[in-house]
C-alpha positions in Angstrom: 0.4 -32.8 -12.7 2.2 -30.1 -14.6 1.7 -26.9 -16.6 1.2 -28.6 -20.1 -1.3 -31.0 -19.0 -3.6 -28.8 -17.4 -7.0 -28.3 -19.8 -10.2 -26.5 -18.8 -12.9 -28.8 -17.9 -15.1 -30.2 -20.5 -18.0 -28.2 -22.4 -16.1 -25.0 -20.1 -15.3 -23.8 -23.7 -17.3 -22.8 -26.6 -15.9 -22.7 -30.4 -16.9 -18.6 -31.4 -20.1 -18.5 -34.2 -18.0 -17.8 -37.7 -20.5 -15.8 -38.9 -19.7 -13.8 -42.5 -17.8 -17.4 -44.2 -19.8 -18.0 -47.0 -22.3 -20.9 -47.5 -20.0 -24.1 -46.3 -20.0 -22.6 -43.0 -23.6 -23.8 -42.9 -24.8 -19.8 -41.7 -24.3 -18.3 -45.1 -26.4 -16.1 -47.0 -28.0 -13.6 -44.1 -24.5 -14.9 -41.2 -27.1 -15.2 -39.0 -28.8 -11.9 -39.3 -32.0 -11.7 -40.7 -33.2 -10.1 -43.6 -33.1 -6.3 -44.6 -33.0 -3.7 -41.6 -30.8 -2.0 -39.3 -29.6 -5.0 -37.2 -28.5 -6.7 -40.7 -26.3 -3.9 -41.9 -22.7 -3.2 -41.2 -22.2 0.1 -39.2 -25.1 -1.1 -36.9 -25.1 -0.1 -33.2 -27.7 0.8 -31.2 -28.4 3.8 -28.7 -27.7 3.4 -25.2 -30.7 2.9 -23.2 -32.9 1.3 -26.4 -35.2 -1.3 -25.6 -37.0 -2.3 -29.2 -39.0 0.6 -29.7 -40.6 -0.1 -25.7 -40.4 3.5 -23.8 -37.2 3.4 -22.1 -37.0 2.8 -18.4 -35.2 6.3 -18.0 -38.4 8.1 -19.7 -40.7 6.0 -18.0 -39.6 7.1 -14.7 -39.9 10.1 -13.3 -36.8 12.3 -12.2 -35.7 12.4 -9.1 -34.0 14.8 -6.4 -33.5 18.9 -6.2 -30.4 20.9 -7.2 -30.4 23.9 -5.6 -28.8 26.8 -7.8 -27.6 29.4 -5.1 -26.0 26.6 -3.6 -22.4 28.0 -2.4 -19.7 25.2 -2.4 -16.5 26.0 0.0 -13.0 24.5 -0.1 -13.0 23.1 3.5 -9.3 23.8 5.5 -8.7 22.1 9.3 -7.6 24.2 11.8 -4.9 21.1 11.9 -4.1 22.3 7.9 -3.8 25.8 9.2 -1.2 24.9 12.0 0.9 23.0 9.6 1.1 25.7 7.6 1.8 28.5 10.1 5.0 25.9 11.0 5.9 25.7 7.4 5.8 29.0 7.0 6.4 30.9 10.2 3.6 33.0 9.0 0.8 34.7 11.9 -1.4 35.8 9.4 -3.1 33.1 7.0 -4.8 34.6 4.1 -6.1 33.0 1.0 -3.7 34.2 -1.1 -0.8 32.3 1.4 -3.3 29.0 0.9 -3.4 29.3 -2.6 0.6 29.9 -3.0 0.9 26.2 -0.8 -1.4 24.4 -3.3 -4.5 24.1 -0.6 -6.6 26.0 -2.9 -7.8 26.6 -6.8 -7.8 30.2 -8.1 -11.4 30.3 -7.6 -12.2 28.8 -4.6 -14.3 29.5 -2.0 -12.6 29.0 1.6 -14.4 27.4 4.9 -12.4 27.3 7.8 -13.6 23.6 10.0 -12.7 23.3 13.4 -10.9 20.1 13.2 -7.5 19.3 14.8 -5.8 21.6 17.2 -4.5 24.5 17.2 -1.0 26.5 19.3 -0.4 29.0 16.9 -1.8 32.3 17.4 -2.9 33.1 14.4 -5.1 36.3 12.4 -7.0 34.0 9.8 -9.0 35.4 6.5 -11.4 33.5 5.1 -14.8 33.5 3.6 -16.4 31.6 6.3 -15.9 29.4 9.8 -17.4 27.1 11.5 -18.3 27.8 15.2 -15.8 25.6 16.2 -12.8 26.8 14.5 -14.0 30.4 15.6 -13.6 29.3 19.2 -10.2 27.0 18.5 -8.9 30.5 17.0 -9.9 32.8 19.2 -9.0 30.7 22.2 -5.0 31.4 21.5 -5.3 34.6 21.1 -5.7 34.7 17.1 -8.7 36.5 15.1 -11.1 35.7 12.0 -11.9 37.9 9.3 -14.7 37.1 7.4 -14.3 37.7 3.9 -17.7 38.5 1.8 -18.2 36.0 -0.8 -18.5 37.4 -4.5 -22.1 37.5 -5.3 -23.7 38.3 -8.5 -26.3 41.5 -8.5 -30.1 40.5 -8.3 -31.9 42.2 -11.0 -33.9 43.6 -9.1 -31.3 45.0 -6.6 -29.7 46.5 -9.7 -33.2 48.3 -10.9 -33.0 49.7 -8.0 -29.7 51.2 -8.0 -30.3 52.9 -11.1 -33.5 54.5 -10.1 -31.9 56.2 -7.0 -29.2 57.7 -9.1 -31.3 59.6 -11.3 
């Protein structure tokens, strides 16, 4: 046995429909499409999702889940990331701005410090918020947390307020 004697096994391959060759290819006329409509035209392609006219499946059912919109999503940084960096660096205090400078952060990025790893370093950390853990891990060498306050957007009604106890 060798490379050019090797064949796929029989009826494994199909000859492709010529459609569109005129009426010797015995499917002239319509090539296999019907008459008139959509489906017979060139251009043709249906929507995603369309099943004949039926109600789709995805209107038939009924949505699912909750998305919470004062969700706050935070950047989560190791205690192990944060004694890497004080090496790197030979900094004490780690503030976002240091983070952001060493590519652990985007510009707008909220920061959550996670107690993961260990820590030697004593260290004053900034953030916007900790986990228990990483409080203790910190504070247990010596270091402090400062908790920064995340930027929130006025309430409406907070700010109706406001403007009534200035006048």
């Amino acid at each position: 046995m060798n490379l050019q004697s090797l064949k796929p096994a029989s009826n494994a391959t199909k000859q492709s429909k010529r459609i569109g060759r005129g009426q010797g290819s015995g499917k002239g006329g319509t090539s296999t499409k019907g008459h008139k409509g959509a489906q017979s035209r060139s251009g043709y392609k249906r929507k995603i999702g369309f099943e004949g006219g039926q109600m789709p499946i995805y209107r038939l059912l009924p949505k699912r889940g909750f998305k919470n919109i004062n969700r706050v999503e935070y950047s989560a940084i190791n205690i192990s990331t944060l004694q890497a960096l004080a090496e790197k660096t030979k900094a004490t205090e780690i503030t976002i701005e240091l983070m952001r400078t060493h590519g652990l952060l985007q510009k707008k990025d909220l920061v959550k410090i996670l107690g993961k790893g260990e820590l030697t370093a004593k260290l004053m950390v900034t953030a916007h918020a900790f986990s228990k853990t990483a409080i203790a891990a910190i504070e247990k060498v010596g270091g402090s947390v400062t908790i920064l306050n995340a930027p929130k957007e006025i309430a409406p009604e907070a700010a109706v307020e406001a403007n009534h106890s200035e006048e």
